[in-house]
VMD Tcl script that builds the backbone (N, CA, C; Angstrom):
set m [mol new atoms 324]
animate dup $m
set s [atomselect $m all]
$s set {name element resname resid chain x y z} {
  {N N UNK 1 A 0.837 -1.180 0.000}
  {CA C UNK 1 A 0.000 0.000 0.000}
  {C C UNK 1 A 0.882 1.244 0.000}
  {N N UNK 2 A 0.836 1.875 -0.814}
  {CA C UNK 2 A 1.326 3.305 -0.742}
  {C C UNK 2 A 0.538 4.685 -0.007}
  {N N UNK 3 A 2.067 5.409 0.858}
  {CA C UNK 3 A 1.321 6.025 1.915}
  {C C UNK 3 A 0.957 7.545 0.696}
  {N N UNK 4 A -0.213 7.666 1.276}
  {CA C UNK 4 A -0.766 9.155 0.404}
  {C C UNK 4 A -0.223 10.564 2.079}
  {N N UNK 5 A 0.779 11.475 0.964}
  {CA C UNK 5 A 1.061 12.337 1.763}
  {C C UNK 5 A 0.658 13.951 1.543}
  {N N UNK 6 A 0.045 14.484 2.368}
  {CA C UNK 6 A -0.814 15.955 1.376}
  {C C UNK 6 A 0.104 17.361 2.760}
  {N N UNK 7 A 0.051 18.279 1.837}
  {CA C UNK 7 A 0.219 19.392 3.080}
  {C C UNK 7 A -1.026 19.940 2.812}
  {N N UNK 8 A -1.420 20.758 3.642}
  {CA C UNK 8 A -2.909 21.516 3.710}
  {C C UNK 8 A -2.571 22.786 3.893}
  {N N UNK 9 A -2.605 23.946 3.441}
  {CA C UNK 9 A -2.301 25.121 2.649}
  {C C UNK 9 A -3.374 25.563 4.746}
  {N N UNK 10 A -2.683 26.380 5.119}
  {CA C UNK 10 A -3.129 26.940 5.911}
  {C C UNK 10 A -4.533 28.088 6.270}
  {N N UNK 11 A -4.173 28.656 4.822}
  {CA C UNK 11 A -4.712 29.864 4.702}
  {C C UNK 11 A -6.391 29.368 3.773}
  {N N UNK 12 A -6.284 28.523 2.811}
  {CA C UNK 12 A -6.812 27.804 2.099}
  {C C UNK 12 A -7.494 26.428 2.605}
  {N N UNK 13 A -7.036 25.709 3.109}
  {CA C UNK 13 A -7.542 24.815 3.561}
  {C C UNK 13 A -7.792 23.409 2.417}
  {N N UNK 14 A -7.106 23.764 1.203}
  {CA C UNK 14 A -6.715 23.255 -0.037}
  {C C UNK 14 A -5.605 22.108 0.537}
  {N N UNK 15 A -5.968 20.788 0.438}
  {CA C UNK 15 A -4.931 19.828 0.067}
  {C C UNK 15 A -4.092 19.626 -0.957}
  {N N UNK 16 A -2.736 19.459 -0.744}
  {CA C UNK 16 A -2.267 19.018 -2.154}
  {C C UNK 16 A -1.098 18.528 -2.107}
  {N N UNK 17 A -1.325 16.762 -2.817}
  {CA C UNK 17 A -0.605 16.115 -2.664}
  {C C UNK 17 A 0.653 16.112 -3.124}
  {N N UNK 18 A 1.464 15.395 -2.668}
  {CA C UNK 18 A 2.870 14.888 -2.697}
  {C C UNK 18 A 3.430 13.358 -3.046}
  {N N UNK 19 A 4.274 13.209 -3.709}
  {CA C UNK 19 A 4.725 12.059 -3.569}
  {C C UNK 19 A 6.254 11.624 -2.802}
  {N N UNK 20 A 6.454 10.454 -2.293}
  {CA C UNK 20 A 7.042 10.678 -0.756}
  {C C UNK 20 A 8.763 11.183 -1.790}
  {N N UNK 21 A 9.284 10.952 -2.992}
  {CA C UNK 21 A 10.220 11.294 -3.270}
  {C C UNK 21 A 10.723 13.107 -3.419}
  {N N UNK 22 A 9.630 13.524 -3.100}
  {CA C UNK 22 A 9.785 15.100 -3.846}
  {C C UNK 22 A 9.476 15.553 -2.486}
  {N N UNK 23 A 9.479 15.223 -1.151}
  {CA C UNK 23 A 9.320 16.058 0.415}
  {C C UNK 23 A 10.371 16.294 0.619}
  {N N UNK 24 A 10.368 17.901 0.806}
  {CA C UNK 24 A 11.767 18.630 1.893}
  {C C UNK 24 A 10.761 19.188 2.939}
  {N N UNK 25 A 11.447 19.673 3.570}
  {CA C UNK 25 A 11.340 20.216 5.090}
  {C C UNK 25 A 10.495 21.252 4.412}
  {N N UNK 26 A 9.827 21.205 5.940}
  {CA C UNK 26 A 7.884 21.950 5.711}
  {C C UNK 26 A 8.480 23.367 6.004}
  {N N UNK 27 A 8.159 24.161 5.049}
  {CA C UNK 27 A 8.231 25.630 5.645}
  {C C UNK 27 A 6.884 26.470 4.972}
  {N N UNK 28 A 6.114 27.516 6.004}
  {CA C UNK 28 A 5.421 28.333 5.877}
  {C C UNK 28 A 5.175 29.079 3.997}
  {N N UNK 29 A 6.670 29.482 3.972}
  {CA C UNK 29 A 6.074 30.556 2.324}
  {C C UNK 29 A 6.186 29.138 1.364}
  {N N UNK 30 A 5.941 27.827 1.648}
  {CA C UNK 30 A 5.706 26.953 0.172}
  {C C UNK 30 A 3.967 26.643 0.473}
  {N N UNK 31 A 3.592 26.711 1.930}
  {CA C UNK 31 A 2.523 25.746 1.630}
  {C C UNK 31 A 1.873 26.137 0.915}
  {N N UNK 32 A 0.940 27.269 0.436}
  {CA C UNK 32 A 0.006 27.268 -0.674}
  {C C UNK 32 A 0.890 27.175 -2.196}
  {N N UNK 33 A 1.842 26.392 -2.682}
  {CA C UNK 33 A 2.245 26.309 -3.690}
  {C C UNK 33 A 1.520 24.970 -4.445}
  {N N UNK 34 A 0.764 25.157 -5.261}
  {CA C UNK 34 A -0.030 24.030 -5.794}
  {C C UNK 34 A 1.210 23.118 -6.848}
  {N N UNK 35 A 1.037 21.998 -6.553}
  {CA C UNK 35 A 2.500 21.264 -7.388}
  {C C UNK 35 A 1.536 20.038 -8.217}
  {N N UNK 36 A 1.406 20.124 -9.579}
  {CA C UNK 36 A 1.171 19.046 -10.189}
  {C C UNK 36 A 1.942 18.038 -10.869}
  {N N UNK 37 A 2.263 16.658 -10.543}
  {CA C UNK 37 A 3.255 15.742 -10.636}
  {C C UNK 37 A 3.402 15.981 -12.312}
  {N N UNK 38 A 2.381 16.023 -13.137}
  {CA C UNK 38 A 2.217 16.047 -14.475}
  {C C UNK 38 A 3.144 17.228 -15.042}
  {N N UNK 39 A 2.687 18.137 -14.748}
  {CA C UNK 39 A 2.967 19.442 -14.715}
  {C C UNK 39 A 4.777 19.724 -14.737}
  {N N UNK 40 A 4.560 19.182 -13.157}
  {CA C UNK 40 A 6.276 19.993 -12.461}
  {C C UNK 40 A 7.389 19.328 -11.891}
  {N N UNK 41 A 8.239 18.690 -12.329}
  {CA C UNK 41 A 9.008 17.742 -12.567}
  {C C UNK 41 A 10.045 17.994 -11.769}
  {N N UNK 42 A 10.405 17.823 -10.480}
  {CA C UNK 42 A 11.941 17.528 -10.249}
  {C C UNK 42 A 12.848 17.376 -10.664}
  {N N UNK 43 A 14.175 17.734 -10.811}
  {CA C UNK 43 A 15.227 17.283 -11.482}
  {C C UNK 43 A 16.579 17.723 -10.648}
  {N N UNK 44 A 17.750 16.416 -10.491}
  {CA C UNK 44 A 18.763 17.087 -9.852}
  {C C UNK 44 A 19.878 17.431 -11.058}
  {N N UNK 45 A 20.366 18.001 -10.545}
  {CA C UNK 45 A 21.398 19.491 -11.380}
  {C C UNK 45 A 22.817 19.624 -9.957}
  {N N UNK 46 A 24.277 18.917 -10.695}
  {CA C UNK 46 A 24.876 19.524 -10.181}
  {C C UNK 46 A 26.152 20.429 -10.975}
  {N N UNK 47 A 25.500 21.171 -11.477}
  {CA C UNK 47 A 26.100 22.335 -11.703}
  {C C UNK 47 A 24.926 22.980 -12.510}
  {N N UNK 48 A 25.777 24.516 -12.875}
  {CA C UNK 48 A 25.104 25.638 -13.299}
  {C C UNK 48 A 25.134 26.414 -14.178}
  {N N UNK 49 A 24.500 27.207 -14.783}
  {CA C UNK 49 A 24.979 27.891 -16.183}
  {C C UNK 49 A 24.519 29.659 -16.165}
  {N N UNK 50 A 25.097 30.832 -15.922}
  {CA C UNK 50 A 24.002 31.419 -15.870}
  {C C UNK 50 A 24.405 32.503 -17.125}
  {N N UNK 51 A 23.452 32.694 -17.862}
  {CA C UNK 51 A 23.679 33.646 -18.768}
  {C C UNK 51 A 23.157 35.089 -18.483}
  {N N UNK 52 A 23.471 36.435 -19.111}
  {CA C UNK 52 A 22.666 37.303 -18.994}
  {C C UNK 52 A 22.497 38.269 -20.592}
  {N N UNK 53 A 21.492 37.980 -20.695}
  {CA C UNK 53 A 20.808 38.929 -22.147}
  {C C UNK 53 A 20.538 40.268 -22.072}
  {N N UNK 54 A 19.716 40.950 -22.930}
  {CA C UNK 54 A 19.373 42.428 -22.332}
  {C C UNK 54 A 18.169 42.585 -21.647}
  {N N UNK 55 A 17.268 41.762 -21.805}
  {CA C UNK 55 A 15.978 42.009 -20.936}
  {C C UNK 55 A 15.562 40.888 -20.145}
  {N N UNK 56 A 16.763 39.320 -20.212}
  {CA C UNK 56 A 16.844 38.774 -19.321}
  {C C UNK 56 A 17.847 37.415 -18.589}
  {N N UNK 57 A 17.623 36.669 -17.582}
  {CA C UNK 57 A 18.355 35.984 -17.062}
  {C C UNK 57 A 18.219 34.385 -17.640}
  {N N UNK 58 A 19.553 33.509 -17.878}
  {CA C UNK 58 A 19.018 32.289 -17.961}
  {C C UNK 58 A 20.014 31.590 -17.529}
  {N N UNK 59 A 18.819 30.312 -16.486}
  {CA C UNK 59 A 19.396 30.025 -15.826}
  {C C UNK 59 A 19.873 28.706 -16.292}
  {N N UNK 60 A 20.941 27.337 -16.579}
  {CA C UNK 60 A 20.471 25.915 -17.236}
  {C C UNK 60 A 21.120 25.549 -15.986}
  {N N UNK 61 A 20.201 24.776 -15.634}
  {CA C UNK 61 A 20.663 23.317 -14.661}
  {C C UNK 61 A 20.594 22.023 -15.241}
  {N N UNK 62 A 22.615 21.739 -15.007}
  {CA C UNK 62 A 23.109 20.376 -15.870}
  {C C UNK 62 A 23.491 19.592 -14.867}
  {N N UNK 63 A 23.421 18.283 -15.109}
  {CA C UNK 63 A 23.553 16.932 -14.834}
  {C C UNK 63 A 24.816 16.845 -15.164}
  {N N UNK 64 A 25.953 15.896 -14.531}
  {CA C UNK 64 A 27.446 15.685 -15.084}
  {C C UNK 64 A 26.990 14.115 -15.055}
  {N N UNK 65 A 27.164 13.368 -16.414}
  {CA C UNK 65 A 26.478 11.879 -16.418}
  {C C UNK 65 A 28.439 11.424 -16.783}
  {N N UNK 66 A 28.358 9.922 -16.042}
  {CA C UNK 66 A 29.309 9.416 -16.301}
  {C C UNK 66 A 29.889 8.778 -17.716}
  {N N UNK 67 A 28.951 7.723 -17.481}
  {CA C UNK 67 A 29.090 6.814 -18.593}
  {C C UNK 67 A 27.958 6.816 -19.986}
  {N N UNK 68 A 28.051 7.106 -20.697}
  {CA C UNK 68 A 29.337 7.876 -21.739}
  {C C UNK 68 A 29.382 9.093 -20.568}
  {N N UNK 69 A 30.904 9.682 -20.232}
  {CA C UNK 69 A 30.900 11.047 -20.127}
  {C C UNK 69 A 30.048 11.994 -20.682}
  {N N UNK 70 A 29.248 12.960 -19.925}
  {CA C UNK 70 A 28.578 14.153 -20.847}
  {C C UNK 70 A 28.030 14.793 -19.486}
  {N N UNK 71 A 27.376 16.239 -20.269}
  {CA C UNK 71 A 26.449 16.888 -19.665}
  {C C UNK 71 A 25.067 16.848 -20.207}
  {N N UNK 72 A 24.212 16.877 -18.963}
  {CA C UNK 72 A 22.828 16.685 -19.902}
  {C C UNK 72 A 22.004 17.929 -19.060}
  {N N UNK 73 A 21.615 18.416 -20.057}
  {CA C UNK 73 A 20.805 19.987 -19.745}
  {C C UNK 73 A 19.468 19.534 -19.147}
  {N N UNK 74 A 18.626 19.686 -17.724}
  {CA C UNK 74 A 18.104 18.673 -16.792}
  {C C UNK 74 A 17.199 20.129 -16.816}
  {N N UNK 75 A 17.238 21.650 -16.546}
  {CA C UNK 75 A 16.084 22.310 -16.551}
  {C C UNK 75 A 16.837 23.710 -17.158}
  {N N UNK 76 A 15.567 24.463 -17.508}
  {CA C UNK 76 A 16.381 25.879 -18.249}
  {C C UNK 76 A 15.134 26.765 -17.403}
  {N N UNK 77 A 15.503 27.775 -16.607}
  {CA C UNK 77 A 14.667 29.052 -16.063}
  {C C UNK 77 A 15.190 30.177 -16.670}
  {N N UNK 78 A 13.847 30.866 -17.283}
  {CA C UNK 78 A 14.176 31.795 -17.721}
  {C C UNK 78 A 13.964 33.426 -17.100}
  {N N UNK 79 A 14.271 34.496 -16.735}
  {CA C UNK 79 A 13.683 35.435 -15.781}
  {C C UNK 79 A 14.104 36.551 -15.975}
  {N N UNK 80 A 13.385 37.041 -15.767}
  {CA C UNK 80 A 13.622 38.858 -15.856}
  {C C UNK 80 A 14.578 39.274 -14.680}
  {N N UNK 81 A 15.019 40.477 -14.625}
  {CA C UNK 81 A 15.895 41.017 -13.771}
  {C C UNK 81 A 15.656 41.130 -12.681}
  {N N UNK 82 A 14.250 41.844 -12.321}
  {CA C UNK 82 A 13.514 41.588 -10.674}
  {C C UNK 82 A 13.484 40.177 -10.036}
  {N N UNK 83 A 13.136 39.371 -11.169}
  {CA C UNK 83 A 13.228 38.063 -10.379}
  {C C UNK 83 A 14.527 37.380 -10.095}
  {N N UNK 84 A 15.253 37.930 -11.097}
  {CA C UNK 84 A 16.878 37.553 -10.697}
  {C C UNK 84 A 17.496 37.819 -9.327}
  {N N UNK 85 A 16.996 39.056 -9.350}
  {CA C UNK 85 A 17.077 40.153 -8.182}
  {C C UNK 85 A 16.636 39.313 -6.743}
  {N N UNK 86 A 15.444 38.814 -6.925}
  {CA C UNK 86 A 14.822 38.271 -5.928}
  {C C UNK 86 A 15.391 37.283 -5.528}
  {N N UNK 87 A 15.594 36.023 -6.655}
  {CA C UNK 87 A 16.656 34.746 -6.489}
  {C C UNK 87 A 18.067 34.793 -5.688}
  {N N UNK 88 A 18.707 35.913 -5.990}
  {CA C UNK 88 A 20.251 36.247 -5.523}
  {C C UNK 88 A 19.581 36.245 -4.145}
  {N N UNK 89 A 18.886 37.209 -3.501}
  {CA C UNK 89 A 18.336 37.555 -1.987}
  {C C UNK 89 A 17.890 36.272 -1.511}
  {N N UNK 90 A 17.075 35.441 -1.533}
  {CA C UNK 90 A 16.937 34.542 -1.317}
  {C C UNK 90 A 17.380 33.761 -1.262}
  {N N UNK 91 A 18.746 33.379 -2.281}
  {CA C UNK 91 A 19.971 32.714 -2.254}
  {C C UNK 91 A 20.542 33.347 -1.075}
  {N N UNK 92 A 21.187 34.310 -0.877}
  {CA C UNK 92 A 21.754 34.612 0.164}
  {C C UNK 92 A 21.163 34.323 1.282}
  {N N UNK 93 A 19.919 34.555 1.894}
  {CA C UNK 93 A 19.368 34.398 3.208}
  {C C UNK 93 A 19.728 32.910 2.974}
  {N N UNK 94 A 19.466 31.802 2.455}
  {CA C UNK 94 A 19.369 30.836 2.724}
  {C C UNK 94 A 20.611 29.937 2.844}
  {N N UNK 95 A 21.797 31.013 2.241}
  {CA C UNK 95 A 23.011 30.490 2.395}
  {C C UNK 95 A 23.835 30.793 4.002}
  {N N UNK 96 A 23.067 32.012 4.316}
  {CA C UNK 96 A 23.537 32.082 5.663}
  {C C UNK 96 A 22.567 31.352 6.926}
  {N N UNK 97 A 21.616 30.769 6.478}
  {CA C UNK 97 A 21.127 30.302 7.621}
  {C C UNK 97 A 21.590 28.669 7.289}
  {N N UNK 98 A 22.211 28.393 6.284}
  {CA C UNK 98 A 23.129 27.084 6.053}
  {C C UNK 98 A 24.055 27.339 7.147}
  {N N UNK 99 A 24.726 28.111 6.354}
  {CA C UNK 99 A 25.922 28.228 7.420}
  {C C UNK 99 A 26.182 28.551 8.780}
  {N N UNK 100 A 25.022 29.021 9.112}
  {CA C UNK 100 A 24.658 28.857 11.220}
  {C C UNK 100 A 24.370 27.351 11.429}
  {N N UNK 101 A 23.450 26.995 10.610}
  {CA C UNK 101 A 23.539 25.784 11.050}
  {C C UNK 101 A 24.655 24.626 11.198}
  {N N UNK 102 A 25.084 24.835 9.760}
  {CA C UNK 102 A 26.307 23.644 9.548}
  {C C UNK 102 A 27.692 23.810 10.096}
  {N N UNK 103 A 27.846 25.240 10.370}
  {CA C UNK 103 A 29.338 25.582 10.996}
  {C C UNK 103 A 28.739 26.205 12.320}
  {N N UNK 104 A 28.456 26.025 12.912}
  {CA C UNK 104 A 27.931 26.694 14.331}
  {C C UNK 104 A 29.133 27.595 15.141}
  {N N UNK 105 A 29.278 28.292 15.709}
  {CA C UNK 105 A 30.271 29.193 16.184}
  {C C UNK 105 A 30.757 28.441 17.377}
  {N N UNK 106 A 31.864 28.572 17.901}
  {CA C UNK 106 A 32.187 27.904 18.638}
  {C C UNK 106 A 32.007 28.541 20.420}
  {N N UNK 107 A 31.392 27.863 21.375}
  {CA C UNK 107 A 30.690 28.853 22.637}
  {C C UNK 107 A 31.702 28.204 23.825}
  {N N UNK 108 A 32.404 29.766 23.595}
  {CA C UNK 108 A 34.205 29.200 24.650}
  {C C UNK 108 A 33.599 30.820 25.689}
}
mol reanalyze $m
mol bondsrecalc $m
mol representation Tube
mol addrep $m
């Protein structure tokens, strides 16, 4: 039997499911994000590509595959400058609350 796993949108009261491979840690600004399996696809990406045009950002997230050696282009975001804008900030907050966590200061 497969377990059925849903978050329930707080504000909404909207279920919406999950499947158990695609759960990270529950935080507040995702729950009303409606995710359709059909739709919105996971993909891991370790590395990055970022270009910049004149009216916007692109982002490719590649795969490094072994055998045959290659790269395989796994997602492409495309975005305007505000949202670029927004991504960097958000990158940052989330890189420093990595790093409280994972390097903790030392309490002498």
């Amino acid at each position: 039997m497969c377990a059925r796993i849903v978050t329930v949108s707080r504000r909404t009261g909207v279920e919406i499911p999950h499947s158990l491979g695609s759960l990270s840690e529950p935080d507040d600004a995702f729950d009303d994000l409606a995710t359709d399996p059909a739709v919105i696809v996971g993909v891991w990406a370790d590395s990055t590509l970022v270009r910049r045009g004149p009216t916007i950002f692109t982002v490719d997230f590649i795969r490094h595959v072994p055998d045959p050696v290659r790269r395989v282009l796994v997602a492409r975001a495309m975005i305007p400058p505000n949202i670029a804008l927004d991504l960097r900030d958000q990158i940052d907050s989330a890189w420093r609350e990595y790093t409280r966590w994972s390097m903790p200061e030392d309490d002498q």
